[in-house]
C-alpha positions as CSV (number, residue, x, y, z in Angstrom):
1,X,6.5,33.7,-0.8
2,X,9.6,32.6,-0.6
3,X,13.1,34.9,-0.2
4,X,14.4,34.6,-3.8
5,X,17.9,35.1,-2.9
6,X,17.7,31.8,-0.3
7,X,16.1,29.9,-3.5
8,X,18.9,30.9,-5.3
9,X,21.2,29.2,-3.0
10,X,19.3,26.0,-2.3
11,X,19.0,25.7,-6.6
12,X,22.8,25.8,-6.9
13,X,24.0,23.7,-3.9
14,X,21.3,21.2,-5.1
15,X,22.9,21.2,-8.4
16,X,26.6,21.3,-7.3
17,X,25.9,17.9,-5.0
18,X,26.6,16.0,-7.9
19,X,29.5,16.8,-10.7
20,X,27.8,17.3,-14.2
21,X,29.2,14.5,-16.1
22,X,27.6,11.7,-13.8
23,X,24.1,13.6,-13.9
24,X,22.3,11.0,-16.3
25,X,23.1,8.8,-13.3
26,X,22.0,10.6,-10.2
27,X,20.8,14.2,-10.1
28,X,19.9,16.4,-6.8
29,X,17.1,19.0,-6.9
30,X,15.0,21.7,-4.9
31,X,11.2,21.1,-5.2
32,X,9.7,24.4,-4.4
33,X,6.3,24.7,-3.1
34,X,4.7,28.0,-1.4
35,X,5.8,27.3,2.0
36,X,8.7,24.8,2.0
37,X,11.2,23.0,-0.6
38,X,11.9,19.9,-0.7
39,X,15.5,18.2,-1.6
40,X,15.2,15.3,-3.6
41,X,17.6,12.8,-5.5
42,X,16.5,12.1,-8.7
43,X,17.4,8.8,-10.2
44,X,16.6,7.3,-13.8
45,X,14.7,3.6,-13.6
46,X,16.2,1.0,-13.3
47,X,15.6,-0.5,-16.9
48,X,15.8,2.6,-18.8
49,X,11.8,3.0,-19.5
50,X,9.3,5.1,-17.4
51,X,9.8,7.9,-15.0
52,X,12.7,8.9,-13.2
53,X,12.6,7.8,-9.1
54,X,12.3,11.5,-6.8
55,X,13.3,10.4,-3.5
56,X,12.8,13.1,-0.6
57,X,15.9,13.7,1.4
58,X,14.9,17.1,3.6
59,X,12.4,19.6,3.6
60,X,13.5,23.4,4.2
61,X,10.6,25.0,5.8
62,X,10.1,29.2,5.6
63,X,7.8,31.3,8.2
64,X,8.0,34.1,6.9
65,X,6.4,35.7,9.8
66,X,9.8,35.4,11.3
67,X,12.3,35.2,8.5
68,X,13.3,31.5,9.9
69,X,14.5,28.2,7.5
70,X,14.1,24.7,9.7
71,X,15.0,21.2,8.7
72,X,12.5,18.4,8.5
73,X,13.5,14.8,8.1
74,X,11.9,12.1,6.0
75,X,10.6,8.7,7.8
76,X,10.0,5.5,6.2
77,X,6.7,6.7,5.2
78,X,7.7,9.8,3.2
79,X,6.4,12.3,6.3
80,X,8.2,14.8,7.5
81,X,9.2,15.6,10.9
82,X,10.8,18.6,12.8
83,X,14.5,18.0,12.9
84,X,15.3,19.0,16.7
85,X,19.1,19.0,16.2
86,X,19.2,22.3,14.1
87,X,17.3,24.9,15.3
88,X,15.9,27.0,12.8
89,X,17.9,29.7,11.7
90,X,17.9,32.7,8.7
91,X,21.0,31.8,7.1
92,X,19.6,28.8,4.7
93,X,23.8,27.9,4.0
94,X,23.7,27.0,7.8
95,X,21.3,24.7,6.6
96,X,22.3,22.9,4.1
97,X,25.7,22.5,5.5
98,X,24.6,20.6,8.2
99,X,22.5,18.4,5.5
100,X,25.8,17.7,3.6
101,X,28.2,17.8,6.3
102,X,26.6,16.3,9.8
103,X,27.2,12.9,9.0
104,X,23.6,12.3,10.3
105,X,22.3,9.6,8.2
106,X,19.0,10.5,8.8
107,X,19.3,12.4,5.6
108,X,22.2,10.5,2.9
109,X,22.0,6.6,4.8
């Protein structure tokens, strides 16, 4: 299970990537599943019909066994690797600071 409270935070700085009024545009979400969640950019098609695109940007893993968030990164393949230059870390802000902020474009390119 996953720390409510950190869930919290990765919901709202998902939803503040973007400001409200361009969201029919481009929207950014948290994905949760039991272990991890997943930040994706959600995007409307192209022509207006079907389903919007999800595009995976990170993964936040939990252990719980030791209370610790890490950062995977995406490859062209949509698998997820260990990111090595964050180490993992409780504070999940840390986190998605350094998604927003590094300037690696390993995660926005």
């Amino acid at each position: 299970m996953l720390p409510e409270t950190d869930l919290h935070r990765i919901r709202l700085w998902a939803r503040e990537r973007v400001p409200e009024h361009l969201w029919d545009q481009l929207k950014v979400e948290a994905d949760v599943a039991d272990r991890h969640v997943d930040i994706v950019e959600v995007r409307p098609p192209w022509n207006g019909v079907g389903e919007h695109a999800r595009f995976p940007i990170a993964r936040l893993r939990y252990t719980k066994t030791t209370g610790l968030w890490s950062i995977y990164w995406r490859d062209r393949n949509l698998k997820f690797h260990d990111y090595k230059p964050k180490r993992p870390t409780r504070n999940i802000e840390a986190l998605l600071d350094h998604i927003e902020n590094s300037g690696d474009p390993i995660f926005w390119g």
